[in-house]
HTML snippet that shows the backbone in 3Dmol.js (N, CA, C, O; Angstrom):
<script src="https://3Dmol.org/build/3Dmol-min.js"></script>
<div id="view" style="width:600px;height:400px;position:relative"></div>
<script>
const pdb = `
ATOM      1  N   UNK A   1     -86.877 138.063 -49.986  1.00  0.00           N
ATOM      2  CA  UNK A   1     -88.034 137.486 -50.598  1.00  0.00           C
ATOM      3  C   UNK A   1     -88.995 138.582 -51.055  1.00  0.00           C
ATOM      4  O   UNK A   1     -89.755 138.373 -52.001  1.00  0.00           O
ATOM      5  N   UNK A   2     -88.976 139.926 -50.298  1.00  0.00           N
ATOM      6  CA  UNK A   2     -90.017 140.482 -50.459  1.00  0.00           C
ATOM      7  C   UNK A   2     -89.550 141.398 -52.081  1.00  0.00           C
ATOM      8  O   UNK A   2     -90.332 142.158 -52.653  1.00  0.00           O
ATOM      9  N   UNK A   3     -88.340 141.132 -52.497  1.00  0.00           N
ATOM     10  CA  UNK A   3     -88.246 141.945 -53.859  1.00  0.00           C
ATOM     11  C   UNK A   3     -87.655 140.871 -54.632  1.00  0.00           C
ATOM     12  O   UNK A   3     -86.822 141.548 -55.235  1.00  0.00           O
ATOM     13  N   UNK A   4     -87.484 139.729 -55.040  1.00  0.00           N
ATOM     14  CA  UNK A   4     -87.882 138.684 -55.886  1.00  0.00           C
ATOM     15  C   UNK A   4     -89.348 137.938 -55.624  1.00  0.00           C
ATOM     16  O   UNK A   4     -89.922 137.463 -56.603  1.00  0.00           O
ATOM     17  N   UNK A   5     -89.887 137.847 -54.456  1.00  0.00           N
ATOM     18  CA  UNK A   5     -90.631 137.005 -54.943  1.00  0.00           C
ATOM     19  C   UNK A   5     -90.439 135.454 -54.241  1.00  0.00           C
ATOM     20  O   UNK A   5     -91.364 134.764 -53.812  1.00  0.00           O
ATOM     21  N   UNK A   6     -88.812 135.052 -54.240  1.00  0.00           N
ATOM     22  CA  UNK A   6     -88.158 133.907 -53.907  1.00  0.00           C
ATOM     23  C   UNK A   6     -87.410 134.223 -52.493  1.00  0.00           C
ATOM     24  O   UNK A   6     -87.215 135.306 -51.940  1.00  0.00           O
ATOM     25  N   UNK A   7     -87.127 133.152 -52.177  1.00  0.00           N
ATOM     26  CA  UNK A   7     -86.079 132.704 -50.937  1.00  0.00           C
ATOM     27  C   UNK A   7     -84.988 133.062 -51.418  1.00  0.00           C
ATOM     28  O   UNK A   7     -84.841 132.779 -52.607  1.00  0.00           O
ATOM     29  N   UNK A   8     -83.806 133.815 -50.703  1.00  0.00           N
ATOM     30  CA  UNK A   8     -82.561 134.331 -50.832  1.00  0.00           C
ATOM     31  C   UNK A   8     -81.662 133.141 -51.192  1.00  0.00           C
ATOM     32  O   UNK A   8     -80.676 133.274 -51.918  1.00  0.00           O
ATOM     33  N   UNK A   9     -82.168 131.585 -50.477  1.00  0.00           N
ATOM     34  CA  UNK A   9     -81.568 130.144 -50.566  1.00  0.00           C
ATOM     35  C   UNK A   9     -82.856 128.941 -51.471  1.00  0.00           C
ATOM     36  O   UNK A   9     -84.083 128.923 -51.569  1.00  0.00           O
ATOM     37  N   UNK A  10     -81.944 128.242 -51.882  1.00  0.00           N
ATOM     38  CA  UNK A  10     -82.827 127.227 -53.014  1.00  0.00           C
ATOM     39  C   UNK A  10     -83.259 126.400 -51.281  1.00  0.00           C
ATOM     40  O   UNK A  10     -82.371 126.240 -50.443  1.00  0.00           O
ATOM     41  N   UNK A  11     -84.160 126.134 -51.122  1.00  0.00           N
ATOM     42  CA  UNK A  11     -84.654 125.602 -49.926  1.00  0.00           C
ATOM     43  C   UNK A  11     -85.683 124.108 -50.250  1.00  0.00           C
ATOM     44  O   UNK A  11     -86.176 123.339 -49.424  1.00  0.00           O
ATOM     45  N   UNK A  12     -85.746 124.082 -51.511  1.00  0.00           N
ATOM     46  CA  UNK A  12     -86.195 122.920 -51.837  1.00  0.00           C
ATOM     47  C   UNK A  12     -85.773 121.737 -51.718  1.00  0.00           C
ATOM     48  O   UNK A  12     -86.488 120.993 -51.048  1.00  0.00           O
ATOM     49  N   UNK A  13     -84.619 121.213 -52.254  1.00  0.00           N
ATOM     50  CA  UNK A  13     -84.113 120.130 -52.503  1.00  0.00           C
ATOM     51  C   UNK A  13     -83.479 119.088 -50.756  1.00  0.00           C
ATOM     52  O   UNK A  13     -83.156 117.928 -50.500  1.00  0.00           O
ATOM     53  N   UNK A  14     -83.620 120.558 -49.891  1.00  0.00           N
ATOM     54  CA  UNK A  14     -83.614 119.525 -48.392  1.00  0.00           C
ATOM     55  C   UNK A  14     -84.096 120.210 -47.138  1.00  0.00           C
ATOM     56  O   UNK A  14     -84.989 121.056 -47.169  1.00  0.00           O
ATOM     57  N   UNK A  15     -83.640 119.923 -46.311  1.00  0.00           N
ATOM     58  CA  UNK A  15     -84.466 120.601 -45.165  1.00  0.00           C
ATOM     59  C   UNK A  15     -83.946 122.168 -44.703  1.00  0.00           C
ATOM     60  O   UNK A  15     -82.785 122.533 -44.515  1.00  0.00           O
ATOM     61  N   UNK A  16     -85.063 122.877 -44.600  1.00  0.00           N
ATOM     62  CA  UNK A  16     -84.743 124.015 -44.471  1.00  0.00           C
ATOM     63  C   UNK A  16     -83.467 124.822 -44.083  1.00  0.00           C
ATOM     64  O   UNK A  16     -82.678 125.623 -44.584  1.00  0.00           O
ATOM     65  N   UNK A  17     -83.731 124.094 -42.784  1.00  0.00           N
ATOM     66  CA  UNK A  17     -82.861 124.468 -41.414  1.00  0.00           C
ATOM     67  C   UNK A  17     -81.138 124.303 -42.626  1.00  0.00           C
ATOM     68  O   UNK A  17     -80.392 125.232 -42.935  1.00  0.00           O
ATOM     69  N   UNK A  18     -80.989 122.599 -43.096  1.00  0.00           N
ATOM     70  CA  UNK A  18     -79.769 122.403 -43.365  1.00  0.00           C
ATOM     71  C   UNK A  18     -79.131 123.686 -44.384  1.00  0.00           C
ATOM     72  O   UNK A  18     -78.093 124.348 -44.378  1.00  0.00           O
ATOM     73  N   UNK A  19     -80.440 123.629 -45.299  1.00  0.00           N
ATOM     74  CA  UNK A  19     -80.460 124.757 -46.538  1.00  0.00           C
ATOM     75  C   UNK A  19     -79.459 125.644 -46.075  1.00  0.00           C
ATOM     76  O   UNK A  19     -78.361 125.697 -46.628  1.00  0.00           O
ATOM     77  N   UNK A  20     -79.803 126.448 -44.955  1.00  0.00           N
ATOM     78  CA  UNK A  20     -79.888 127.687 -44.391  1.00  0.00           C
ATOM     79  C   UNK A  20     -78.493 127.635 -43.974  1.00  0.00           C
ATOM     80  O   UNK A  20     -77.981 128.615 -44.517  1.00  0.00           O
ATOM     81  N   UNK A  21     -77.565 126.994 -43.273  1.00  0.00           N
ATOM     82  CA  UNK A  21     -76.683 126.845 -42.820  1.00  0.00           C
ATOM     83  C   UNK A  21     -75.418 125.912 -43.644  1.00  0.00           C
ATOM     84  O   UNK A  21     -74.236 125.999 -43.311  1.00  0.00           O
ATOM     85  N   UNK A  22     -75.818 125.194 -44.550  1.00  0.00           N
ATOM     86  CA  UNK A  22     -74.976 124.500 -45.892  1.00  0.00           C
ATOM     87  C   UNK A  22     -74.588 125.524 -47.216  1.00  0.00           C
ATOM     88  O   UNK A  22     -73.429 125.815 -47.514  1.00  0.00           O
ATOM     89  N   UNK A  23     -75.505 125.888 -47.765  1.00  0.00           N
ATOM     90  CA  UNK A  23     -75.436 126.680 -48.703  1.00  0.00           C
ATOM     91  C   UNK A  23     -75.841 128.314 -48.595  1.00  0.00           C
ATOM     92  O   UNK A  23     -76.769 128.885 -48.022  1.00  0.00           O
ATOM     93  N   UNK A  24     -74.835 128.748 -49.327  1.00  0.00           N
ATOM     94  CA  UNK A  24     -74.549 130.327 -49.809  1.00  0.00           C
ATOM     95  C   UNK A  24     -75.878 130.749 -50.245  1.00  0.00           C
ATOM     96  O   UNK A  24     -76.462 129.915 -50.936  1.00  0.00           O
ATOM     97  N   UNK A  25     -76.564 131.955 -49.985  1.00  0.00           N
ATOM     98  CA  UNK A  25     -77.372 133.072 -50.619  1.00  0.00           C
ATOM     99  C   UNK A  25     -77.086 132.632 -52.421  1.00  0.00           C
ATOM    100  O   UNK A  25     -76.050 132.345 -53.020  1.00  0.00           O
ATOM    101  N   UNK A  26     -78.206 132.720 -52.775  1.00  0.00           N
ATOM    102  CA  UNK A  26     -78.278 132.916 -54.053  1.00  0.00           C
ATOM    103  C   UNK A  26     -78.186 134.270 -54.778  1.00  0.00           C
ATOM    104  O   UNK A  26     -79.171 134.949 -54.486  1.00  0.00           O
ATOM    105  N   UNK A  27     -77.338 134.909 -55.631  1.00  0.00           N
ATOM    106  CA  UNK A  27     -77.444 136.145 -56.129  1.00  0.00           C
ATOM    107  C   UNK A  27     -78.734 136.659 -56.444  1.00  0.00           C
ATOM    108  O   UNK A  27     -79.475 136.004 -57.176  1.00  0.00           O
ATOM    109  N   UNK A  28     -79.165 137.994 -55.875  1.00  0.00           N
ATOM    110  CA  UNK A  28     -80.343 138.370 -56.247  1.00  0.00           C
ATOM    111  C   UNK A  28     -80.286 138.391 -57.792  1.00  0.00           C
ATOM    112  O   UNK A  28     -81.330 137.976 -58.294  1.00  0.00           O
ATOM    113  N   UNK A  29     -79.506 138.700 -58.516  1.00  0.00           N
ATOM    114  CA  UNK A  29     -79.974 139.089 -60.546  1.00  0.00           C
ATOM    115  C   UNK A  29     -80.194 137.816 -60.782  1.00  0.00           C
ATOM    116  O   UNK A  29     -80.692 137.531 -61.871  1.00  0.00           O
ATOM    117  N   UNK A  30     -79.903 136.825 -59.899  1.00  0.00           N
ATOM    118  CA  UNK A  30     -79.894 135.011 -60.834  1.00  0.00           C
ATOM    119  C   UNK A  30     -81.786 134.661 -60.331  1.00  0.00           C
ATOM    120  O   UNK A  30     -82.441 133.792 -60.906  1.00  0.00           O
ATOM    121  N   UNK A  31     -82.275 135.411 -59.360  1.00  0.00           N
ATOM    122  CA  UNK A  31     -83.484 135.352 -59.232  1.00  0.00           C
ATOM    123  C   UNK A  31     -84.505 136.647 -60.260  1.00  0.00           C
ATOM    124  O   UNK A  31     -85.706 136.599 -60.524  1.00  0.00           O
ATOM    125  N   UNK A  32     -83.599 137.592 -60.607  1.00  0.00           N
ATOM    126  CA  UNK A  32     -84.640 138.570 -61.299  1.00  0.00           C
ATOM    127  C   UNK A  32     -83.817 139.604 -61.829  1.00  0.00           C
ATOM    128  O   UNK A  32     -83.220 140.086 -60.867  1.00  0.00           O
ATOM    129  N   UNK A  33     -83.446 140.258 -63.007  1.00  0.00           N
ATOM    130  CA  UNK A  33     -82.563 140.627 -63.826  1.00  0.00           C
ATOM    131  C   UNK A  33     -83.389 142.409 -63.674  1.00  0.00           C
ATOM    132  O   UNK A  33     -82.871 143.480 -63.991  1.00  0.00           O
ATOM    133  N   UNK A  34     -84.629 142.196 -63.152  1.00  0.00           N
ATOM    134  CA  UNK A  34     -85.097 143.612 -63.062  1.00  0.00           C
ATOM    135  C   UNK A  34     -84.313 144.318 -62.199  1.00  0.00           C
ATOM    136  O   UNK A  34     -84.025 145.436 -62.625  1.00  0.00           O
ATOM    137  N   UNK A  35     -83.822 144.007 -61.008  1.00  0.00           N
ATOM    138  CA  UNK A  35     -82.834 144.776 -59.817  1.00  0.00           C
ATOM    139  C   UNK A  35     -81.668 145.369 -60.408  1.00  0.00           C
ATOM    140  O   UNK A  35     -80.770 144.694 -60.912  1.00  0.00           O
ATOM    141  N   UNK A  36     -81.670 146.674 -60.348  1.00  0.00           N
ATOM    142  CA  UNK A  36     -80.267 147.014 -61.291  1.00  0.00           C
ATOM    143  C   UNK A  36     -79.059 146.945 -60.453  1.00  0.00           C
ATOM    144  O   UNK A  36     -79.057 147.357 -59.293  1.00  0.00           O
ATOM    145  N   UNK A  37     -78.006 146.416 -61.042  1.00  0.00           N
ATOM    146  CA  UNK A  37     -77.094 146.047 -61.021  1.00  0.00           C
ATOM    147  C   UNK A  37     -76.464 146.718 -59.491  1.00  0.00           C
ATOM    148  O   UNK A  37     -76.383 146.068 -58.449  1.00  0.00           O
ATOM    149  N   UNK A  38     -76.087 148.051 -59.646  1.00  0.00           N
ATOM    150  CA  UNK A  38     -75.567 148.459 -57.861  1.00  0.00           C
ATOM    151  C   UNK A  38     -76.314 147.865 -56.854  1.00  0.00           C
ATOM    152  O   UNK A  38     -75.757 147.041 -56.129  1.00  0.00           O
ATOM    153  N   UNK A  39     -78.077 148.287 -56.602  1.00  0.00           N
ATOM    154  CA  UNK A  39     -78.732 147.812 -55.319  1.00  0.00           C
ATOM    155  C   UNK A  39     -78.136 146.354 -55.375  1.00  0.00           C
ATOM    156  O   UNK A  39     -77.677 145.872 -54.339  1.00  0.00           O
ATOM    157  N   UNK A  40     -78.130 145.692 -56.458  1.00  0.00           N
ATOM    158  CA  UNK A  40     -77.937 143.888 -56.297  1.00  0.00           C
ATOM    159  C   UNK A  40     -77.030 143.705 -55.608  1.00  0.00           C
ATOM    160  O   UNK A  40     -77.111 142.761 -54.821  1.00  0.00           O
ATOM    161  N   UNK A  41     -75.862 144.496 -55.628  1.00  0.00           N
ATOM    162  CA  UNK A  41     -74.689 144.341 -55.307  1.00  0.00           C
ATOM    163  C   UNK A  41     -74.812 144.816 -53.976  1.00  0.00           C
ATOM    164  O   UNK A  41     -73.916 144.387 -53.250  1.00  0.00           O
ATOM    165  N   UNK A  42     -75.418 145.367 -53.566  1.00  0.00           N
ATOM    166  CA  UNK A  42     -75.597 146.161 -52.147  1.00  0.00           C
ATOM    167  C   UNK A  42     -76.323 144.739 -51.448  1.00  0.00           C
ATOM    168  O   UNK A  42     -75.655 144.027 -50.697  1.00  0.00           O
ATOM    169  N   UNK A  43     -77.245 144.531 -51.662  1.00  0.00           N
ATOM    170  CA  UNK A  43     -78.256 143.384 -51.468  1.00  0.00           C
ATOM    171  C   UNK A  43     -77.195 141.943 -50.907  1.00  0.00           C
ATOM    172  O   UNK A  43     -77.065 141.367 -49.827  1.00  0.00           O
ATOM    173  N   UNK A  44     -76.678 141.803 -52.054  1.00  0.00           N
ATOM    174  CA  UNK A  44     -75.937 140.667 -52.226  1.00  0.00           C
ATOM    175  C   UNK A  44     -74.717 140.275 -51.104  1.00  0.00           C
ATOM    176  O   UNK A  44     -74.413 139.157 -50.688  1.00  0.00           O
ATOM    177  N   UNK A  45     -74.172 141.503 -50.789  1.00  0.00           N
ATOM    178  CA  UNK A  45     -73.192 141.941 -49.835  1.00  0.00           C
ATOM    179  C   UNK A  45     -73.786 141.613 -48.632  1.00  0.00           C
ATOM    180  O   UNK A  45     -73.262 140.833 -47.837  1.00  0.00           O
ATOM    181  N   UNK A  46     -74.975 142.228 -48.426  1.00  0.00           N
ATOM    182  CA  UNK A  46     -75.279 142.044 -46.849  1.00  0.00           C
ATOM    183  C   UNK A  46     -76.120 140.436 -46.974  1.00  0.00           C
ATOM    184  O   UNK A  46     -76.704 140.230 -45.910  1.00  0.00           O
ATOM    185  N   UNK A  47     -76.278 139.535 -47.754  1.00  0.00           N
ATOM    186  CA  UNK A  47     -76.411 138.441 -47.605  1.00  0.00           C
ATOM    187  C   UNK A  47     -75.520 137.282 -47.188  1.00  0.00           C
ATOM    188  O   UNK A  47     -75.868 136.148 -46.859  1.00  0.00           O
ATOM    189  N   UNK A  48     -74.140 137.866 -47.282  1.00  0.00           N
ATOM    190  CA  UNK A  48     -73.087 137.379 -47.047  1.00  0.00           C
ATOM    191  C   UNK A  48     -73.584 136.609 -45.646  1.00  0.00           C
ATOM    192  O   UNK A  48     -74.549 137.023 -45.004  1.00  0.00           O
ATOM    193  N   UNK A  49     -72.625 135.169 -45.166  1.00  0.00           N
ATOM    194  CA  UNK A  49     -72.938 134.620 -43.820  1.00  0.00           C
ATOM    195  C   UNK A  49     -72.085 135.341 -43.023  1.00  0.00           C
ATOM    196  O   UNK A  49     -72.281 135.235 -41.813  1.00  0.00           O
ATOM    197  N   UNK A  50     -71.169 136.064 -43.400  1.00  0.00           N
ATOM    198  CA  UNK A  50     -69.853 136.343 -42.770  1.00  0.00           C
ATOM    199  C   UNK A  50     -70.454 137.773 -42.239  1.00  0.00           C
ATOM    200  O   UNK A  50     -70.598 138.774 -42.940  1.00  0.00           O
ATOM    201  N   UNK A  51     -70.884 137.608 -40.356  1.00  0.00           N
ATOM    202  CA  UNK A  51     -71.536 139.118 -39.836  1.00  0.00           C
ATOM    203  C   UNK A  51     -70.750 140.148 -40.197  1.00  0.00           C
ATOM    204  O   UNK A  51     -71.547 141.052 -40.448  1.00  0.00           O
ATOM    205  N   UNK A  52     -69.612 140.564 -40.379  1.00  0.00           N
ATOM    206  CA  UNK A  52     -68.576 141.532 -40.548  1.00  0.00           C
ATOM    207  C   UNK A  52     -68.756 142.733 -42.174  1.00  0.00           C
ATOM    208  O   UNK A  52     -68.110 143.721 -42.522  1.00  0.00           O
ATOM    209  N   UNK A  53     -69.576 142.227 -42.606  1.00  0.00           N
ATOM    210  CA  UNK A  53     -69.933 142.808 -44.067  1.00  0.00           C
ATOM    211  C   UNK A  53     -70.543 144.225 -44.333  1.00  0.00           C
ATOM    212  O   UNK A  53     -70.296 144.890 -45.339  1.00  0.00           O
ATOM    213  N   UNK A  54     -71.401 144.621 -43.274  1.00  0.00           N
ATOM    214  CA  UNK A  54     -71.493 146.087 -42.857  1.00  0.00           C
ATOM    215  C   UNK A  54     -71.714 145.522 -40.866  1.00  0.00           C
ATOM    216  O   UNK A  54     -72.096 144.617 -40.124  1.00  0.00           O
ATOM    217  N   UNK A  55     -70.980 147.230 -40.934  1.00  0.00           N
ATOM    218  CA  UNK A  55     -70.785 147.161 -39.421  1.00  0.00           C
ATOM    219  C   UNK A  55     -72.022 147.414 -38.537  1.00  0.00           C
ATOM    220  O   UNK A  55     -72.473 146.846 -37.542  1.00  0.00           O
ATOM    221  N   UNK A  56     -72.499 148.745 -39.453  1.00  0.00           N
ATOM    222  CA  UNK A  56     -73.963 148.763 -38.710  1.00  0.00           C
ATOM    223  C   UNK A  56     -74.967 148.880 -39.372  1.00  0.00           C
ATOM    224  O   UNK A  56     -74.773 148.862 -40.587  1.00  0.00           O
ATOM    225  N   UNK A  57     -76.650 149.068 -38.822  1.00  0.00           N
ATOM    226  CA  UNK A  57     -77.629 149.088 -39.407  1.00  0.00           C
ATOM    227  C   UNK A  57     -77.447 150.528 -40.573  1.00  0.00           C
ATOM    228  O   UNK A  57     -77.896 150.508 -41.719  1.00  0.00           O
ATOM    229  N   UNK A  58     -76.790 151.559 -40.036  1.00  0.00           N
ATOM    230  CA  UNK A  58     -76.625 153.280 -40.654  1.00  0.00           C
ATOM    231  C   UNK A  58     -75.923 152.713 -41.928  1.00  0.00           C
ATOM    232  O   UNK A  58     -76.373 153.051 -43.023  1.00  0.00           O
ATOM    233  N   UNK A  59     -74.698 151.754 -41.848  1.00  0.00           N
ATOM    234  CA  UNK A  59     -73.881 151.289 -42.446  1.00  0.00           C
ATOM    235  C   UNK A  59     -74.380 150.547 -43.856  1.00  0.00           C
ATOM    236  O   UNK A  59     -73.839 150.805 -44.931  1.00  0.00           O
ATOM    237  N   UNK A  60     -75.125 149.900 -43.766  1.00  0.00           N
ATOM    238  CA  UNK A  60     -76.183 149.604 -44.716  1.00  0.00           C
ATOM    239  C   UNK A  60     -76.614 150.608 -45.758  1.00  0.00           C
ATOM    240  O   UNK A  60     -76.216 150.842 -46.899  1.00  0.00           O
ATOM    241  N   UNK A  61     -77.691 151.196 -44.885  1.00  0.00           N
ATOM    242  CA  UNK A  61     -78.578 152.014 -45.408  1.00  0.00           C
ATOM    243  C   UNK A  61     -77.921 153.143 -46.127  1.00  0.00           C
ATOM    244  O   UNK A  61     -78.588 153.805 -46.921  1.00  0.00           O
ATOM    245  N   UNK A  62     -76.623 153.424 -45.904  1.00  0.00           N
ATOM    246  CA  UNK A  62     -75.914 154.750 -46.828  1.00  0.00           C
ATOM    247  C   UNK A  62     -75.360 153.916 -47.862  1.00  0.00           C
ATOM    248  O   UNK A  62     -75.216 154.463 -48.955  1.00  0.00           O
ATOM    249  N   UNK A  63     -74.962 152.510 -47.735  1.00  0.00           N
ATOM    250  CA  UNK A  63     -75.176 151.659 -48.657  1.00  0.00           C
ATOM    251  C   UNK A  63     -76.022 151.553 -49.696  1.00  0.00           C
ATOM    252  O   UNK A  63     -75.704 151.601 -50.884  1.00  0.00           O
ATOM    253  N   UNK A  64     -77.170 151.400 -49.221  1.00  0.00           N
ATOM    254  CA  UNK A  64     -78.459 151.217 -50.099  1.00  0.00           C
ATOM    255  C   UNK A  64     -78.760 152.898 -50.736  1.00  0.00           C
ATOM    256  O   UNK A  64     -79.396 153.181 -51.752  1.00  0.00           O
ATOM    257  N   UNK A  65     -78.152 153.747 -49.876  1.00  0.00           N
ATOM    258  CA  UNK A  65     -78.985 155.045 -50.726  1.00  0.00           C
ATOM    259  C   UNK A  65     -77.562 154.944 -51.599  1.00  0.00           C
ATOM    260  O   UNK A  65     -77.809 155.365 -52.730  1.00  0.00           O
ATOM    261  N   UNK A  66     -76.742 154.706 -51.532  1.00  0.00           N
ATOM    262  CA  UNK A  66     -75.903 155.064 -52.795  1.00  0.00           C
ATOM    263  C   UNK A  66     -75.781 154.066 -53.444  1.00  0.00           C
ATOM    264  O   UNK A  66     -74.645 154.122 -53.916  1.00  0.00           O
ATOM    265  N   UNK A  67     -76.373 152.963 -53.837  1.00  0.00           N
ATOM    266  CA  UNK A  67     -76.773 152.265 -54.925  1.00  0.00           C
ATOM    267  C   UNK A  67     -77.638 153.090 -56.081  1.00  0.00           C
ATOM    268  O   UNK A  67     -77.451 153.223 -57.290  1.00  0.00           O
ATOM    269  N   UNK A  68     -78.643 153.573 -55.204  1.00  0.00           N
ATOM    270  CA  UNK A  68     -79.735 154.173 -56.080  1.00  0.00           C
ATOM    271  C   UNK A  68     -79.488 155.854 -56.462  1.00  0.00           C
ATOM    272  O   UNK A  68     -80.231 156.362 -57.302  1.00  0.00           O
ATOM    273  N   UNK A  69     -78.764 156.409 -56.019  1.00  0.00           N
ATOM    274  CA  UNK A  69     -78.490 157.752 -56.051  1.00  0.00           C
ATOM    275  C   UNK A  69     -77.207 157.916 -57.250  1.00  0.00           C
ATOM    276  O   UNK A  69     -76.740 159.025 -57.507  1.00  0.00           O
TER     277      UNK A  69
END
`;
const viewer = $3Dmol.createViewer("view");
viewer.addModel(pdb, "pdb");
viewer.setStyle({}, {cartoon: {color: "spectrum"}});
viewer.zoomTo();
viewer.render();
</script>
């Protein structure tokens, strides 16, 4: 939320909680076309529900610096 602006999930149309646990992450570029394309993809990845997507917090973050690097 804090780099769109929006909820990662359309949370409107029912109750939060169900939102949260029914439906998939929304692609960050379908909320804001400014995010260039790698971080999105970095972003997008660790939104996944599936915990297994990076292993650790380090795991991430060399993630995220090589989006932008």
């Amino acid at each position: 939320m804090m780099i769109t602006g929006y909820s990662p999930r359309n949370l409107e149309a029912q109750n939060s909680f169900l939102a949260i646990l029914q439906n998939d992450a929304v692609p960050v570029r379908d909320r804001t076309s400014a995010i260039p394309q790698p971080l999105a993809t970095v972003i997008d990845r660790a939104l996944i529900d599936n915990p297994d997507i990076y292993k650790s917090a380090a795991e991430f973050k060399q993630a995220l610096f090589n989006s932008i690097s």
